[in-house]
N, C-alpha and C positions, 0 to 999 in steps of 0.2 A: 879374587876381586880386590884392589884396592880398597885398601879402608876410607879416606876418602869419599871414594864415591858410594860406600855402602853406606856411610854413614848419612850423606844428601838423599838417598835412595832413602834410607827409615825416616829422617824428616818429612820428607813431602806423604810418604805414608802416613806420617801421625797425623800431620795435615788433613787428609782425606778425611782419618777416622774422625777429627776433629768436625772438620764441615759435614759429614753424615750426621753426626750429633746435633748439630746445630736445626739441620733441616727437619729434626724431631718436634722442636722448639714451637710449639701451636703461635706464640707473641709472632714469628718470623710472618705469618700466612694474612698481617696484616700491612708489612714492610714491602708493597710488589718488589721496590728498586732493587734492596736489599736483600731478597729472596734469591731473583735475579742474579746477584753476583754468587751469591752463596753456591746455589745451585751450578754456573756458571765452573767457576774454581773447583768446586768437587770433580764435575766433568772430565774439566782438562785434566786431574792429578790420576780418576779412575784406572788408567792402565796402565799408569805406574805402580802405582799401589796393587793391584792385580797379580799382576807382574813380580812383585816384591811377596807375594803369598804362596806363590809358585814356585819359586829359587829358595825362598826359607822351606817348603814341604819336601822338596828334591834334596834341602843338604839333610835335612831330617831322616832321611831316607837314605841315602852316601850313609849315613853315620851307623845305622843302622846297618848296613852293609860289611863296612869297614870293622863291626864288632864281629858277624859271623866269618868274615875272614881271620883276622884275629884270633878265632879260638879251636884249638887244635883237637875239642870232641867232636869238633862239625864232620859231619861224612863227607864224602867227596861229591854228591850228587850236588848236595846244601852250597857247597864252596863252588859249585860250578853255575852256579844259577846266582850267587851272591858276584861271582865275578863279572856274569855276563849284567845283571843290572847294573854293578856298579862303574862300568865302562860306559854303557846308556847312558846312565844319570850326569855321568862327568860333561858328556856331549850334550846334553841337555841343557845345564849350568852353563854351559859355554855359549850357545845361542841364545841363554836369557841376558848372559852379561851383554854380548852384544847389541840386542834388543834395549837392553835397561841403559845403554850409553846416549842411546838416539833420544830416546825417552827423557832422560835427563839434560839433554843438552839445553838451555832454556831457549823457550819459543815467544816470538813477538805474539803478544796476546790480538795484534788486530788481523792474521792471517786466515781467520773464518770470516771474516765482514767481506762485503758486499763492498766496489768503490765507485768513487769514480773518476773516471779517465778523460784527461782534456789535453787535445793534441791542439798544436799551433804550429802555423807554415815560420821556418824561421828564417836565415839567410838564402836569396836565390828567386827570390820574384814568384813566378807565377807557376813554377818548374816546384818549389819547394809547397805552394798551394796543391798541386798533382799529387806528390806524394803524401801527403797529410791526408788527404784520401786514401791514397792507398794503404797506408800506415791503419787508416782505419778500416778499412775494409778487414785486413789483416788481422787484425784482433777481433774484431768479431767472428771473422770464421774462427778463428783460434775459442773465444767463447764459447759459439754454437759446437765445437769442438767434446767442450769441457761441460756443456749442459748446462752454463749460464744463459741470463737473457741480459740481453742490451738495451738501454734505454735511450735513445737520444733525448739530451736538454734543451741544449741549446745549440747551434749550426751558422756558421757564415759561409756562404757556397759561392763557389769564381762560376762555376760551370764547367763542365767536362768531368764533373766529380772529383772537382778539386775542393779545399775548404780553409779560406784561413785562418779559421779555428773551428774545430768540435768538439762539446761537450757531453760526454755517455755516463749514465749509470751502469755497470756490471751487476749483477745480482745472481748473488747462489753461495750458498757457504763452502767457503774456502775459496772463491773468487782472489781474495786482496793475494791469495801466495803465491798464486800464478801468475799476476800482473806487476807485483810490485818491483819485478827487478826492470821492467821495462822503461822508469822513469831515467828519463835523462837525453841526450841529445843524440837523433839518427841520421847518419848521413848519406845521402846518394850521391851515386854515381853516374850518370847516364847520357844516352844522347837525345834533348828534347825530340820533341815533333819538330816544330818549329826551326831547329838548325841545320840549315843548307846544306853547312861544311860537314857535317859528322861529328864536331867535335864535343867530345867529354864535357857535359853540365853539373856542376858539385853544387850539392845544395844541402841544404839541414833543414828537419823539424825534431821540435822540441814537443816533451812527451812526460806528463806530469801524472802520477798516481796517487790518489788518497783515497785513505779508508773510508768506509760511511761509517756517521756518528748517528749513534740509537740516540733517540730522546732521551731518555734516561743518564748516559754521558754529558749533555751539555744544555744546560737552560739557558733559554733565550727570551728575555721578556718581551712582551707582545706590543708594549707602550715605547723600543725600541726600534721598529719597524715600519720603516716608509712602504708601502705597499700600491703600488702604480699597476693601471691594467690598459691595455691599447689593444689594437686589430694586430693579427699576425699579417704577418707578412714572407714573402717566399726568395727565392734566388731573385734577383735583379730589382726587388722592392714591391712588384705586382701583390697586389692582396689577395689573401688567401681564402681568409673571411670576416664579414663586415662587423662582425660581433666584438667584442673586446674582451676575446679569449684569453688571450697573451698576458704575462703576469709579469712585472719587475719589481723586485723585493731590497731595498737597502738594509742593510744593514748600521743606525746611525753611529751609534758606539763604533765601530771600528773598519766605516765605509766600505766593505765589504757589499758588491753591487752583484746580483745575480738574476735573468731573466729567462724565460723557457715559453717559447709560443708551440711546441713540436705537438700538443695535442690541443682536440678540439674543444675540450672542457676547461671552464677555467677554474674548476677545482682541482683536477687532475695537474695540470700545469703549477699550478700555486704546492700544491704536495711533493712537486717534483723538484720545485724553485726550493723549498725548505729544506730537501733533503741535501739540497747541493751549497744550501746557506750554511747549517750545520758543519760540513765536512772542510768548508772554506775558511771557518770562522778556525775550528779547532787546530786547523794546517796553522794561520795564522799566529797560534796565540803560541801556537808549539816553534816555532820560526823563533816571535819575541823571543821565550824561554831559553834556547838553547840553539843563537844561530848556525853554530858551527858544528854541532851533531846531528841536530833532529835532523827528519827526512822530510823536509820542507819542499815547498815548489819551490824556490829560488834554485837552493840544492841541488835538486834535481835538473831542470833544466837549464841553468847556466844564462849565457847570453844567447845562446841560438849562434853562434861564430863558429865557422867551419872548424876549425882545429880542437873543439872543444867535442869531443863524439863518447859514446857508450858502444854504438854498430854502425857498421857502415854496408852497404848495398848495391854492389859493383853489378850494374847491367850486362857490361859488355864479359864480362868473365863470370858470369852465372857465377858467383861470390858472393855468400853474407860473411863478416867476419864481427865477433864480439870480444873487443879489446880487454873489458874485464880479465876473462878468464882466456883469452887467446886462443876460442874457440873458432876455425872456418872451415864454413859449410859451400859445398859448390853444387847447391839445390837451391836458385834463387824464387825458382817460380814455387816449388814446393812449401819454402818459409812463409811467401806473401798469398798464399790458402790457408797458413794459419798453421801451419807445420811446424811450432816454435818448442817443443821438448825438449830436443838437445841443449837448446842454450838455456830451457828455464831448470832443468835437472843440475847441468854444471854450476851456475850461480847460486842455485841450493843448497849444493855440494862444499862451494867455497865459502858461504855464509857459514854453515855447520861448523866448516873445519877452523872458522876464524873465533867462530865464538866457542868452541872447543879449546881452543889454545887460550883463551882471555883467562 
């Protein structure tokens, strides 16, 4: 094994032992936040570190091997049970290096969170409102797929299960890994309802991913906060109910508006509106920070202009194709039930191998 990487391999080990030690620490068990992390960070290191106890017991063992071959009073029985472990052991160290490379590769710490997901109809009228539905529809089976639950926030609905915007919760750990490649701009292909002639309709929606942010990540003072409540209300404005369920939360420091009428409680709603204030704020600040790296909304979805895509979604040629990684698939009905592995494995794959080369 590279020295190198045995060497990142023993640090994040001491690591481990270090935060084990810590969690010893009675002072810690009065720190919730700081427990939390503590705890947190051991987690993720645990099967590294595991891992690194295994590969040093196996050369411990080679080494051991390599002396009964070695020594020419061994009987032949001894040399022949030395040779056959010692060939084991070799194949063994070889699946741990493998393993210990994945392991090592560093991981976006927000890939166990929970996000949320807000599609917008972008160029194409009322064609691109259609599939912004479907877009969503799509991912929730993809979701319900994966043993997430979905939460609707917030919704603007054309009708016909179109939407020029939806906003969802995702909820389940490890949610953000599966979803996050999907931020950026989709484009369709198709022939509306609506067009006599048959001809090709190109449309785009744009498709933003952010983590959720635990309370513990991000304080938000209370003396901050515009907090407005109204009746909900449904597709075409008709009221839903006469109560003033419906919750809109500003954010004044840094205008950041967000409102959710999707349930009938207005504490439920207000818990939903904060979860999604959190994760808007934190996008934001991370934009400021670092316009031209962080995984911002802007970033991600671009301007919504046809030429600006991530996938595109050829009707008429049962075709999805995803430019990234220049993956295409001719199983269009299969993707839009939520059938998205292939392209969330490849993107996986090429993250890995980009941040493997940095």
């Amino acid at each position: 094994m590279e020295a190198v990487l045995l060497k990142k391999w023993e640090v994040l080990a001491t690591r481990y032992d270090e935060l084990t030690n810590q969690l010893m620490d009675p002072s810690l068990m009065s720190q919730p936040s700081q427990l939390h992390k503590v705890n947190k960070e051991r987690t993720d290191l645990e099967p590294a570190a595991k891992l690194l106890a295994t590969y040093r017991d196996n050369a411990k063992q080679l080494e051991e091997a390599a002396q009964i071959l070695a020594d020419p009073t061994a009987g032949g029985e001894l040399h022949k049970m030395a040779m056959d472990e010692s060939a084991q052991l070799e194949r063994q160290q070889l699946e741990i290096e493998q393993q210990a490379q994945e392991l090592l590769i560093p991981k976006d710490p927000r890939d166990e969170k929970s996000l949320l997901l807000e599609i917008r109809a972008g160029t194409g009228g009322d064609e691109a409102a259609l599939f912004a539905g479907v877009l969503f529809r799509m991912y929730s089976k993809y979701a319900e797929i994966k043993g997430f639950k979905v939460d609707v926030v917030e919704a603007t609905e054309i009708g016909g299960g179109g939407y020029k915007g939806v906003v969802a919760l995702i909820e389940g750990k490890g949610a953000y890994s599966h979803f996050k490649f999907e931020a950026g701009v989709h484009r369709v292909q198709r022939v509306p309802v609506t067009e006599a002639s048959g001809r090709i309709h190109t449309s785009t929606v744009t498709v933003a991913v952010m983590p959720e942010v635990d309370e513990v990540d991000v304080h938000i003072d209370p003396m901050d906060l515009r907090i407005d409540t109204f009746c909900s209300s449904g597709a075409g404005g008709q009221s839903v109910n006469t109560t003033k369920s419906a919750v809109r939360i500003t954010h004044i420091p840094t205008g950041v508006v967000v409102s959710c009428q999707d349930e009938r409680s207005q504490l439920k709603n207000r818990n939903k509106a904060m979860r999604t204030l959190r994760a808007r704020i934190v996008e934001a600040e991370r934009e400021r920070q670092d316009a031209e790296t962080a995984q911002n909304r802007k970033a991600q979805v671009g301007t919504g202009e046809r030429s600006e895509k991530i996938r595109t979604y050829n009707f008429p040629q049962n075709r999805v194709t995803d430019h990234r990684v220049g993956v295409t698939l001719h199983k269009l009905e299969q993707v839009l039930e939520g059938d998205l592995d292939e392209f969330v494995q490849a993107l996986k794959a090429q993250r890995q191998q980009e941040v493997g080369a940095a």
